[in-house]
N, C-alpha and C positions, 0 to 999 in steps of 0.2 A: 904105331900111333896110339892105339888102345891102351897097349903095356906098359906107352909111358906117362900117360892120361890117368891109369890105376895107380901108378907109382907115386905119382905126383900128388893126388889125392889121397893115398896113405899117409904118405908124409906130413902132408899141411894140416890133417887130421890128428895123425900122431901129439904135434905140436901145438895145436888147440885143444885137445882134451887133456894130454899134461898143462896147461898154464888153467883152461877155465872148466873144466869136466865137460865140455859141449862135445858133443860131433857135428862133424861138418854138415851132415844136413840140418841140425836143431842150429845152428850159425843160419845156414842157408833158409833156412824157412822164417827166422827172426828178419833178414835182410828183407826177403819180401814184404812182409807184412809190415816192416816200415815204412817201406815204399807206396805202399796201397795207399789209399786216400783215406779210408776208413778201417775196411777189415775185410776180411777178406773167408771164403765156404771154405771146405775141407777141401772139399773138386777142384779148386783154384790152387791151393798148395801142393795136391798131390800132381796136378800138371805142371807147375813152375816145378816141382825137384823132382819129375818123372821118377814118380814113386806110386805104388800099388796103395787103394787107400785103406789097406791095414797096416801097411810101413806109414803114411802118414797118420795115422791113426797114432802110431808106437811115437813117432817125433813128437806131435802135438801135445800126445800126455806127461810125457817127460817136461817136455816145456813148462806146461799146463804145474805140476810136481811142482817145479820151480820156482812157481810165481811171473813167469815172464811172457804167457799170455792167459787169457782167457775163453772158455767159450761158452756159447750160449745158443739158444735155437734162432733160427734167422724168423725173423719177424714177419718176413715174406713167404716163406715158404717152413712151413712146421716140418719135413722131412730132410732139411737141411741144416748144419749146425755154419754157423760164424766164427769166424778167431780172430782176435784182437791182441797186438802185441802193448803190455802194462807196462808203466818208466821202466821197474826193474828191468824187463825185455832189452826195452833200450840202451838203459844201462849198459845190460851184460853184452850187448852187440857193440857198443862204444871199445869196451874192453877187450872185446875180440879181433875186433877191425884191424888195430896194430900187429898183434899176432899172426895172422892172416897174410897179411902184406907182407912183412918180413919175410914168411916163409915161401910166398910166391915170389920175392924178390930173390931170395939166395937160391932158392932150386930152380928155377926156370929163367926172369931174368935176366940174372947173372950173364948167364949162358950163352945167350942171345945178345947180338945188336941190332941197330934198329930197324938195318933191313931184314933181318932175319923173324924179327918179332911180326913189324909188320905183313910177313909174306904168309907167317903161321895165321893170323889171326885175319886176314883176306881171306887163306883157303878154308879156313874153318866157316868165315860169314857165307861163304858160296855152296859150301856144302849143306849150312842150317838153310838159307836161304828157296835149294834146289831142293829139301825133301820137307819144305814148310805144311804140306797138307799132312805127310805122312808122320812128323817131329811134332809133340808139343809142347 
């Protein structure tokens, strides 16, 4: 399951950073922070892409490089920083999105019908579900 979990995410990765220079987690960390209502700590990002927050740290500047987020001290708390995804951001997550899919759709899928799909994606909810205190 692992091996083909890494396989997979090489792949769609490969595929994303040949069309838009991104890696999957700089996708993944835009996605979020779409999502947020506002913006979202460093601590919030490194938990949604369970990443050490020097790997988010490495995502966010890249980004930050980019133009596709920004950050700033959180207003609330001066030892915590903010990130904000900027149009460009959106932009380039607009641009991604299709890429992304296609290649979730031809490697994975393809693969699968619907019971098949639904039976992976049951045992996957029961297994995040069963180690929810221990998973962030």
């Amino acid at each position: 399951m692992l091996h083909a979990a890494f396989m997979l995410k090489a792949a769609v990765e490969e595929r994303l950073q040949a069309a838009t220079g991104m890696l999957l987690a700089d996708n993944e960390a835009l996605l979020h922070l779409a999502e947020a209502e506002d913006h979202l700590r460093m601590s919030g990002i490194a938990d949604r892409l369970v990443l050490s927050r020097g790997g988010t740290t490495k995502v966010v500047d890249r980004l930050e490089a980019l133009g596709y987020v920004e950050r700033q001290p959180d207003p609330t708390d001066r030892r915590a920083m903010i990130v904000t995804i900027t149009d460009a951001g959106r932009a380039a997550l607009e641009e991604s999105r299709p890429i992304v899919d296609a290649a979730l759709r031809e490697l994975w899928a393809d693969h699968l019908d619907h019971d098949q799909t639904s039976a992976v994606l049951d045992a996957a909810d029961t297994v995040l579900r069963a180690n929810k205190g221990w998973l962030h």
